[in-house]
C-alpha positions as CSV (number, residue, x, y, z in Angstrom):
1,X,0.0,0.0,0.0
2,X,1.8,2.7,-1.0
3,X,-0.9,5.5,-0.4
4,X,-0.5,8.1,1.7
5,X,-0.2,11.7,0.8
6,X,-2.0,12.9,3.8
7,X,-1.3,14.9,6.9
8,X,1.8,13.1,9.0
9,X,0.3,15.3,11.8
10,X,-2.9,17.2,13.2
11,X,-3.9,20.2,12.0
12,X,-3.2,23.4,14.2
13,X,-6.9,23.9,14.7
14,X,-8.7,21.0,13.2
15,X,-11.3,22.4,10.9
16,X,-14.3,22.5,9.9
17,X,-15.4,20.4,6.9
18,X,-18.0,22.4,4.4
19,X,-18.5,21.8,0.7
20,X,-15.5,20.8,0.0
21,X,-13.2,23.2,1.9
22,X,-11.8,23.1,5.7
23,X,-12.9,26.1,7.5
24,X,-12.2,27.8,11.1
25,X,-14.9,29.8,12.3
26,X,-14.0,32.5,15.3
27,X,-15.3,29.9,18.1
28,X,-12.9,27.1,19.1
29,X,-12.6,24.6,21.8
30,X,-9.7,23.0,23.4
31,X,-9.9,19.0,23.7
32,X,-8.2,17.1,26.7
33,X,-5.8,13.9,26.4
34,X,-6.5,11.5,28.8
35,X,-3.2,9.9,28.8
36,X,-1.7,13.7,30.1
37,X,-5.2,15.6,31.0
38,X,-3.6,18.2,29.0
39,X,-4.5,20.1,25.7
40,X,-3.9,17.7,22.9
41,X,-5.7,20.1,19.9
42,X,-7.6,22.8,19.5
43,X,-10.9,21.9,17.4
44,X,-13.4,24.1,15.4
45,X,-16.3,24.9,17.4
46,X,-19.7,25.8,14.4
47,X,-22.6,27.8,15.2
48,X,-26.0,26.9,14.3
49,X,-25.7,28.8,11.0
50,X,-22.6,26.7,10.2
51,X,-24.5,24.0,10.3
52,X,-27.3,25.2,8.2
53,X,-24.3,26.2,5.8
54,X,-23.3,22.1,5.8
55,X,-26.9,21.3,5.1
56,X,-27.2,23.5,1.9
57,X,-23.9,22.5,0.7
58,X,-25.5,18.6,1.1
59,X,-28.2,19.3,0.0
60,X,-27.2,20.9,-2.8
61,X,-24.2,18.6,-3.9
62,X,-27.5,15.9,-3.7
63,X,-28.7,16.0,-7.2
64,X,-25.5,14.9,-8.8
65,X,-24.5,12.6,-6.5
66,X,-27.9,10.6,-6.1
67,X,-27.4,10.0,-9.7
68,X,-23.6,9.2,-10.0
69,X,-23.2,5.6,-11.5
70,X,-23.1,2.6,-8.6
71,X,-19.7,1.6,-9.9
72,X,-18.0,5.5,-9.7
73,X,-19.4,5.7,-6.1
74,X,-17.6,1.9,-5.1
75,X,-14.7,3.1,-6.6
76,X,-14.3,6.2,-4.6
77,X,-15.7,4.4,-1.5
78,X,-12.7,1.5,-2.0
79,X,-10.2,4.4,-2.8
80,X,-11.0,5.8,0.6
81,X,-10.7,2.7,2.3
82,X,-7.4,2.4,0.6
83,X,-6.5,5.4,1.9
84,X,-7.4,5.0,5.5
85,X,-5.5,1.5,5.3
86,X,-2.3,3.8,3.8
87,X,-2.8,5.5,7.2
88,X,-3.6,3.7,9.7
89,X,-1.0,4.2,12.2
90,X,-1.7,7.9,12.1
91,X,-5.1,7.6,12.0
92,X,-5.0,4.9,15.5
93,X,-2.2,7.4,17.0
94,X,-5.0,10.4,16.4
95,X,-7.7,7.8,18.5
96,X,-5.3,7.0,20.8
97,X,-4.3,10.6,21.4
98,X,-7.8,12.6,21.8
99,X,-9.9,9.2,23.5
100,X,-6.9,7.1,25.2
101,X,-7.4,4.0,23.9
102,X,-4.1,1.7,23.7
103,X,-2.5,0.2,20.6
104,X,-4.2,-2.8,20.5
105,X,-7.8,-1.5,20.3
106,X,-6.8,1.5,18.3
107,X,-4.4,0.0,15.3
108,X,-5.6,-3.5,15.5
109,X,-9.2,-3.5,15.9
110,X,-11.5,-0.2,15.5
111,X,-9.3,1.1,12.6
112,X,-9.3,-2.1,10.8
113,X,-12.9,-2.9,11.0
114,X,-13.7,0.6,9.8
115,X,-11.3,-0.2,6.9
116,X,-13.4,-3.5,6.4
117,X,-17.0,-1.9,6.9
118,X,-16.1,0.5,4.4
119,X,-14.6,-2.1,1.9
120,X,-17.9,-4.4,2.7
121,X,-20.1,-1.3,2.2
122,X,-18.9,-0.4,-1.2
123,X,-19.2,-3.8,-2.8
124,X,-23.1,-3.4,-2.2
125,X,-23.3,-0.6,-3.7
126,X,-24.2,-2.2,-7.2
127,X,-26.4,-4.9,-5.7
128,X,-29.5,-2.1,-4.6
129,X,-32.0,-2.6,-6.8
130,X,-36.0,-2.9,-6.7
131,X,-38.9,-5.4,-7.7
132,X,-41.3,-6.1,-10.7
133,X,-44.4,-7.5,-8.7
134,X,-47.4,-8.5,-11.0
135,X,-50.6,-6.4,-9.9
136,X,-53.9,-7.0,-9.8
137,X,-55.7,-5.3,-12.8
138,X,-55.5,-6.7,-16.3
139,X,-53.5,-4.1,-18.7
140,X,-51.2,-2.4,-16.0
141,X,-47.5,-3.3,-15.1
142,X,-45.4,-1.8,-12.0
143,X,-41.9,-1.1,-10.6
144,X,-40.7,-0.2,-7.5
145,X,-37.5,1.5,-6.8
146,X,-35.2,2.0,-4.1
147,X,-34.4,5.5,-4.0
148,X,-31.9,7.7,-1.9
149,X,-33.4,9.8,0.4
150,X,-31.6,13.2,0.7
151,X,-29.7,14.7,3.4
152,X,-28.2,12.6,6.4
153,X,-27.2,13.9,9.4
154,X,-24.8,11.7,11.4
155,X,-24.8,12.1,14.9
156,X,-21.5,10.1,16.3
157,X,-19.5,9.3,19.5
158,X,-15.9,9.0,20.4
159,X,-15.0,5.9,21.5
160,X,-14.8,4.1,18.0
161,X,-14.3,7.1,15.5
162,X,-13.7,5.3,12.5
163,X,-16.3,2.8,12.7
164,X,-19.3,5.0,13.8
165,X,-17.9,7.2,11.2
166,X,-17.8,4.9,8.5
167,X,-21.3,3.3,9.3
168,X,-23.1,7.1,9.1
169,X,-21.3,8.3,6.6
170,X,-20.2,5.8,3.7
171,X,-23.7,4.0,4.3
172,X,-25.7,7.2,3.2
173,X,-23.2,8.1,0.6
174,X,-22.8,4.2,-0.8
175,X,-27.0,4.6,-1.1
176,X,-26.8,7.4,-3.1
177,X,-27.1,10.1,-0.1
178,X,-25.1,13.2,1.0
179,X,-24.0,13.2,4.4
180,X,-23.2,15.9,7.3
181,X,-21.4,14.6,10.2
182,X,-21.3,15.9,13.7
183,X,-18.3,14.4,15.5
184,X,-18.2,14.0,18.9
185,X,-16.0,16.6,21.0
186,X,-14.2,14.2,22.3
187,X,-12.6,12.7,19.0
188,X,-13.0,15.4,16.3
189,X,-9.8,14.8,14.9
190,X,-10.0,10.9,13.8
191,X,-13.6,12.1,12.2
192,X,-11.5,15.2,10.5
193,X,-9.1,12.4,9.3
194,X,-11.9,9.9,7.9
195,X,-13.3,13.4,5.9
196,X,-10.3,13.6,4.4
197,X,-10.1,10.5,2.9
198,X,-12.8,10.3,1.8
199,X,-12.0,14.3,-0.1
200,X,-8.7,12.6,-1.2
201,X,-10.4,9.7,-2.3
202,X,-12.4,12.1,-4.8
203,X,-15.6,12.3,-3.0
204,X,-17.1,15.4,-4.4
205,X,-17.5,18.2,-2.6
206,X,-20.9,18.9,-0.4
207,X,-21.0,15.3,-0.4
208,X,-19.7,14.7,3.2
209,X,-19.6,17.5,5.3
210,X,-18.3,17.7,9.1
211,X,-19.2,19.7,11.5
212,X,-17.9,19.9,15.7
213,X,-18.7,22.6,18.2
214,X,-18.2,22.8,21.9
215,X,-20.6,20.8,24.2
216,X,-22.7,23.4,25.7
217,X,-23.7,24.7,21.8
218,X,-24.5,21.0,20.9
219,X,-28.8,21.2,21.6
220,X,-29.0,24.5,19.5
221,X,-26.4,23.3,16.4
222,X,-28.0,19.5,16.1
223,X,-31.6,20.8,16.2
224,X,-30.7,23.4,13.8
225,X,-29.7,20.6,11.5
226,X,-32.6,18.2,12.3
227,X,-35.1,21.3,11.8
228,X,-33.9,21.9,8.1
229,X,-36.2,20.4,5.8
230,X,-33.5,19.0,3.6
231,X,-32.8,16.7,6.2
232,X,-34.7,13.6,5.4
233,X,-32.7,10.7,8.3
234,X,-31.2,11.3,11.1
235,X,-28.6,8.0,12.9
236,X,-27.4,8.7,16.2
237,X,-25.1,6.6,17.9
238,X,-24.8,7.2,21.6
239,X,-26.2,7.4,25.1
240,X,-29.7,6.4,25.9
241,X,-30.0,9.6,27.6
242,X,-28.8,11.5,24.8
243,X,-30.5,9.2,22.3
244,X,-34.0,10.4,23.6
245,X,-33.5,13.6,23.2
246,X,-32.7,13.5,19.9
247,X,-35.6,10.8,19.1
248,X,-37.9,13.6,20.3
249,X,-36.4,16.3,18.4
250,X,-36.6,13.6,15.7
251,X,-40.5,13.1,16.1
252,X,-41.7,16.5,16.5
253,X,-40.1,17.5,13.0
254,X,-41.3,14.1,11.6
255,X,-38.0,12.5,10.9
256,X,-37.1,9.3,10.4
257,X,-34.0,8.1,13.0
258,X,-31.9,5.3,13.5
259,X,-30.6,4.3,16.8
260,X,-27.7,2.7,18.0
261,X,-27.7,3.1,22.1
262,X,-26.4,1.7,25.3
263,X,-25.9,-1.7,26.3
264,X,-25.5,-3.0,29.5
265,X,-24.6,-6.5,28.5
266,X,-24.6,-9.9,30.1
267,X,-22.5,-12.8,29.6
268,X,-23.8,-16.0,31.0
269,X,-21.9,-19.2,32.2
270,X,-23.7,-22.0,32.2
271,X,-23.1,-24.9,34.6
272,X,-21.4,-27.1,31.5
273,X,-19.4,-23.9,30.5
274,X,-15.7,-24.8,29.7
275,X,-14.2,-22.6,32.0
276,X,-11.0,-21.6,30.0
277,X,-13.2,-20.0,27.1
278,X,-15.7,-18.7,29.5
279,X,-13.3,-16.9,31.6
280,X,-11.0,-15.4,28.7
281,X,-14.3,-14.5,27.4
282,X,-15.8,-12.7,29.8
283,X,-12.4,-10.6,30.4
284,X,-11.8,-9.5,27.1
285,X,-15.7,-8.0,26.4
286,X,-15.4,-6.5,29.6
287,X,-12.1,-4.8,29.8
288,X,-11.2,-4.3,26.1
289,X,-10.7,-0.8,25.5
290,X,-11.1,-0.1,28.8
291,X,-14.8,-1.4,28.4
292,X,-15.3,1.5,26.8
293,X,-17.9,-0.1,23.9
294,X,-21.3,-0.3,23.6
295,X,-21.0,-4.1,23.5
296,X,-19.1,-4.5,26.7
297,X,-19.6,-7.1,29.2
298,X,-20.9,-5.3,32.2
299,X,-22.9,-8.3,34.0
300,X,-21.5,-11.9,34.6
301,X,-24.2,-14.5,35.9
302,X,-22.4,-17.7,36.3
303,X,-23.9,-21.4,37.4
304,X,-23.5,-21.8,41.3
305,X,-22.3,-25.2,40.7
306,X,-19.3,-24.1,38.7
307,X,-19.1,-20.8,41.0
308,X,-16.2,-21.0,42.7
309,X,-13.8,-22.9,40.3
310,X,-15.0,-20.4,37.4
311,X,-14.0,-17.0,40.4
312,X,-10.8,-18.4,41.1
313,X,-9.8,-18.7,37.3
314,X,-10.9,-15.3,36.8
315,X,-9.5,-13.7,39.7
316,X,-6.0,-15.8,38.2
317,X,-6.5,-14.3,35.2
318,X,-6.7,-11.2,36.3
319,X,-4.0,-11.1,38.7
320,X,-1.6,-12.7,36.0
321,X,-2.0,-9.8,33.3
322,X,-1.3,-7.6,36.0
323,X,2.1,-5.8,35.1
324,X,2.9,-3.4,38.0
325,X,5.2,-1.0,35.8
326,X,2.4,-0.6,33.2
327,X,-0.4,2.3,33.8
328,X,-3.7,1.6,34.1
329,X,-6.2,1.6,31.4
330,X,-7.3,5.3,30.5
331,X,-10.8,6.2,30.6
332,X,-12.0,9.0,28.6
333,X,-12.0,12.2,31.3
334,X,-12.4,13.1,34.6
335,X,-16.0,12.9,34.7
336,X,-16.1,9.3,33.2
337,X,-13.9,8.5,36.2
338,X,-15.4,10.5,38.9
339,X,-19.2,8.7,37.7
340,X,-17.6,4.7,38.1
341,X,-16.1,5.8,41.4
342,X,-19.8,6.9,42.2
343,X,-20.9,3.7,41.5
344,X,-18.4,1.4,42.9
345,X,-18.9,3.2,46.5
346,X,-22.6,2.8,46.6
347,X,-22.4,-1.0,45.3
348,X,-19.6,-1.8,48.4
349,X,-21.6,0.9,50.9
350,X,-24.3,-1.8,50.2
351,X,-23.1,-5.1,50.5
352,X,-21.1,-5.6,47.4
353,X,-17.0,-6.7,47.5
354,X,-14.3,-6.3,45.5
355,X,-12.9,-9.5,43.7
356,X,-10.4,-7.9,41.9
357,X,-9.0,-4.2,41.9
358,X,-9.1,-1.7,44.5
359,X,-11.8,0.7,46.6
360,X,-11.7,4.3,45.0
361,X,-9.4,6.7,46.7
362,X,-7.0,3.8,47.4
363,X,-5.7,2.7,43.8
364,X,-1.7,4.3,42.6
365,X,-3.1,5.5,39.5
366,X,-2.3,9.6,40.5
367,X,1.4,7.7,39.9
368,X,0.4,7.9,36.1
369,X,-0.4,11.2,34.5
370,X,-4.2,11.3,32.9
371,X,-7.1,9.6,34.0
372,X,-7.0,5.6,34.7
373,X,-8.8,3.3,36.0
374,X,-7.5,0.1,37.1
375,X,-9.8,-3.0,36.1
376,X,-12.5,-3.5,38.9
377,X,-14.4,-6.9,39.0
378,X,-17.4,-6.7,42.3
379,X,-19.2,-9.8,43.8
380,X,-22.3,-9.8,45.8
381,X,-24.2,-7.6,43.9
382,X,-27.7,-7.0,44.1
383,X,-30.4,-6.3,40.9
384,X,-30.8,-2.9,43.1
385,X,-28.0,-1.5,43.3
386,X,-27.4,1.5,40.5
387,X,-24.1,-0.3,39.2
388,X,-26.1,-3.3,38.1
389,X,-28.7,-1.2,36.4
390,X,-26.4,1.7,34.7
391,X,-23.9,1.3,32.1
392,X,-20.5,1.3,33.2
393,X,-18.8,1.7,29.9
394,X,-15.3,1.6,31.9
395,X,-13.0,-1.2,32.7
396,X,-15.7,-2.3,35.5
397,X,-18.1,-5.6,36.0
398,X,-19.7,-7.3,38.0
399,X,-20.0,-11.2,39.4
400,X,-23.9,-12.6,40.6
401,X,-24.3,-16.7,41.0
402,X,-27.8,-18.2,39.8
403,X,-28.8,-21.4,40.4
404,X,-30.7,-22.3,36.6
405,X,-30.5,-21.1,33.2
406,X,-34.0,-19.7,33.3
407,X,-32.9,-17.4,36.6
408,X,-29.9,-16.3,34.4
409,X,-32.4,-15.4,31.4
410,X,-34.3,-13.7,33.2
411,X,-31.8,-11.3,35.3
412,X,-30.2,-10.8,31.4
413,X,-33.9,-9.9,30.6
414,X,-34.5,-7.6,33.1
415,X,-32.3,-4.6,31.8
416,X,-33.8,-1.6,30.3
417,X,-31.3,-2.4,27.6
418,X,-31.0,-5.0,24.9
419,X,-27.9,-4.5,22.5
420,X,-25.7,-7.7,23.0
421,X,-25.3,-10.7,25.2
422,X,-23.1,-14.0,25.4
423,X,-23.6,-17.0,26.5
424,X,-20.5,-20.2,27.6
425,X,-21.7,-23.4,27.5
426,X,-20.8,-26.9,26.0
427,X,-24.3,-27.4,24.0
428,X,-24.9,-25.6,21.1
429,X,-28.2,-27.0,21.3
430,X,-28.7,-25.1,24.8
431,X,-27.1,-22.0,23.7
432,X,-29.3,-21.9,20.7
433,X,-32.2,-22.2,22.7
434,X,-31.3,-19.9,25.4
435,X,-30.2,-17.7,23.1
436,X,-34.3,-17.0,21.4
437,X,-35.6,-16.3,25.0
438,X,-32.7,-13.5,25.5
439,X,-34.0,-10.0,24.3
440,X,-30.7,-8.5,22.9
441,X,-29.9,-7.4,19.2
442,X,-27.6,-9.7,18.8
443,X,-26.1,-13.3,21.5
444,X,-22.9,-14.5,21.1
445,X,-22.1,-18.3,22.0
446,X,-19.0,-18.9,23.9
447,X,-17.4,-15.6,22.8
448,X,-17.1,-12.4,23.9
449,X,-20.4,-9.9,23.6
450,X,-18.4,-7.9,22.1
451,X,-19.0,-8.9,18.3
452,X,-18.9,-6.6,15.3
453,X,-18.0,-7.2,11.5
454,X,-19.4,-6.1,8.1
455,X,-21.9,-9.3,7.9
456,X,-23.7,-8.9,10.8
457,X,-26.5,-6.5,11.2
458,X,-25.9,-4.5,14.2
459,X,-28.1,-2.4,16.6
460,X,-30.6,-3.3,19.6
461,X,-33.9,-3.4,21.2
462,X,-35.8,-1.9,24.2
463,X,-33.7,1.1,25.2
464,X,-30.8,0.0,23.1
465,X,-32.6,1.7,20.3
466,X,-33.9,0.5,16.7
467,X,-33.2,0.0,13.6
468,X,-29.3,-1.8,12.2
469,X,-26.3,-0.9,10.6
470,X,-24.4,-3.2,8.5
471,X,-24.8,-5.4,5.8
472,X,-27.6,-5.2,3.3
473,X,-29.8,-4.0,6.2
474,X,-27.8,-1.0,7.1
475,X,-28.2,-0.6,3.4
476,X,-31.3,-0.1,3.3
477,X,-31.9,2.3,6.4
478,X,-30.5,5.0,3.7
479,X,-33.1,4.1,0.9
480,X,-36.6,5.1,0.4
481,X,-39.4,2.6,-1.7
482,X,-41.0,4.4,-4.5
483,X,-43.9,2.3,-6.5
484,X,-44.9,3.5,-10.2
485,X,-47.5,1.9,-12.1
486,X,-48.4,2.5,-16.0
487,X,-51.0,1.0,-18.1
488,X,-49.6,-1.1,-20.9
């Protein structure tokens, strides 16, 4: 791969992103490693009439691009990918920089499945096509189309910049769509980088447009963008909390969303679980990058016969990838930090113990600059306590025995939440039929819950959201059904 011809650094002030060009309005905002809790970049901060100036320039750049051959808009879509792959150490030391995740989940996994989501997307592009159903009356024929819809505004986090950007972005513009996307302010340099791959890639301009603005102007820039007409599809990826907000904005403008929310997800060992898979498991989807995914393992209900021999593998497991002269994992900001500790006091104020880690106020991570957090495993846990109920989305989980499968369905069931779920056993034939009772998006059997790749369709139910990126399904979030009939 011998692309590159990009930036071998960030930009001063990272820009801006409308019709084509890289602007830097008067209004910035400083964003915060949290490997140093210092400045790493100063970042573009739009007004609501910035935003309304992305819209136009998508919505005008529409026309052209709805109608832009399916095989010139792969080829720009796989040139982009090429481009990203040309970069991708840059492009996981920008991640790693601005959101603190470590090398492994950075270079080796979210960079590299956006690479692949965006390869997978672009071969579909020439496979959208409609139907020739046979009506009713004698003498008359029909069509019906699949159709891009217009404007789509992406609304993305910061924990997994390159995939969230790829699914809101190159799905809309693979259908035929223009896009605007409104990067998170905690990673608005790895969605500046993803633009420009896409520009470099020969996207035309107006096609994708980025936008980023400081936290506190977020409610008045986002609805300004939802409100315009030539917005036809809103996707939000994100908090519950947040998520509602914008599903209400969303409905009282009429709008059409898709919904990728919080998870807080359980894994379940069953009694004839091998314990070797289960436990590796159950650590990696809960402390992979710093648990800081949707998809996480936050819950582990484990068979009380198999209780203690499965606790003491996992406290050994734990205990041997513990490297003294390494730093703890980093979460994402003080806040993120100062909301676990919150939690982890309550759950031991009421009855709940460490198995592995340390009380808050007692771990050595102020030896480390930036914000860590040490991996924290709790036993005795109760289906009260706010820490079984809330998403963690830190390197934190939690141990509760059960004495059947059907008491482990149903604590699994009992979450507000429904996004992913995994289940270790030694009978396919039980897993599969545990796995229809389970009311999660997607169940994974003996593997981790966290599970994400091109062919699978991806998203939740309950408050986990709706609809599903991915595959021909995320596909088709981005098209509209148009049915013509003639008379012969």
């Amino acid at each position: 791969m011998t692309i590159q011809n990009g930036p071998s650094s960030a930009p001063a002030v990272i820009p801006l992103v409308i019709n084509g060009k890289e602007e830097i309005p008067d209004s910035t905002f400083d964003v915060i490693s949290p490997y140093t809790n210092e400045r790493c970049w100063t970042t573009a901060s739009a007004s609501p009439q910035d935003a309304i100036r992305a819209v136009e320039a998508a919505d005008a750049a529409f026309p052209a691009w709805s109608q832009t051959k399916p095989t010139v808009r792969r080829d720009i879509l796989l040139k982009a990918a090429d481009i990203l792959e040309s970069r991708l150490e840059q492009n996981a030391e920008f991640m790693r920089t601005e959101m603190g995740a470590d090398v492994g989940a950075s270079q080796f996994f979210i960079v590299p499945l956006g690479i692949r989501m965006l390869r997978d997307i672009a071969g579909r592009i020439t496979s959208i096509c409609g139907s020739v159903p046979v009506v009713e009356e004698e003498g008359q024929s029909a069509i019906v189309y699949k159709e891009p819809m217009g404007v789509i505004l992406g609304l993305v986090p910061w924990n997994a910049p390159y995939v969230f950007g790829v699914r809101s972005a190159a799905c809309a513009l693979a259908a035929g769509n223009t896009a605007i996307l409104k990067s998170s302010e905690l990673s608005p340099c790895s969605y500046w980088a993803l633009t420009r791959a896409f520009e470099d890639a020969g996207l035309p301009a107006g096609c994708l447009n980025l936008v980023s603005c400081r936290p506190q102007d977020a409610p008045e820039v986002v609805n300004a963008m939802i409100e315009h007409p030539a917005v036809r599809k809103i996707n939000f990826t994100g908090s519950t909390a947040v998520g509602r907000k914008i599903a209400q904005s969303c409905g009282q403008n009429l709008k059409p969303c898709l919904m990728e929310l919080g998870g807080k997800n359980s894994s379940i060992v069953c009694a004839d679980a091998n314990i070797d898979t289960a436990v590796k498991g159950v650590l990696a989807g809960a402390y992979l990058n710093s648990g800081q995914i949707c998809m996480a393992t936050d819950r582990i209900l484990v068979h009380s016969s198999i209780a203690p021999t499965f606790m003491e593998a996992l406290k050994t497991a734990l205990n041997s990838n513990l490297d003294p002269s390494s730093p703890p994992p980093t979460l994402v900001n003080v806040a993120s930090k100062a909301r676990i500790n919150r939690l982890v006091t309550d759950a031991l104020a009421n009855g709940a113990h460490l198995v592995h880690g340390t009380a808050p106020g007692t771990d050595e991570a102020p030896r480390h600059p930036g914000v860590r957090l040490a991996p924290l495993l709790l036993g005795g846990v109760t289906e009260e306590m706010s820490m079984w109920q809330e998403e963690a989305f830190a390197s934190l989980a939690a141990c509760m025995v059960v004495d059947s499968d059907e008491e482990a369905i149903r604590i699994a069931n009992s979450s507000g939440y429904g996004l992913s779920s995994a289940i270790f056993t030694g009978d396919l034939r039980r897993g599969l039929a545990m796995a229809k009772k389970i009311q999660t998006g997607a169940v994974h059997i003996n593997s981790m819950t966290i599970h994400d790749e091109p062919v699978l369709p991806h998203g939740g139910v309950k408050n986990s959201g709706w609809g599903r990126f991915n595959t021909a399904q995320g596909l088709d979030e981005f098209l509209v059904t148009k049915s013509v009939t003639w008379m012969d």
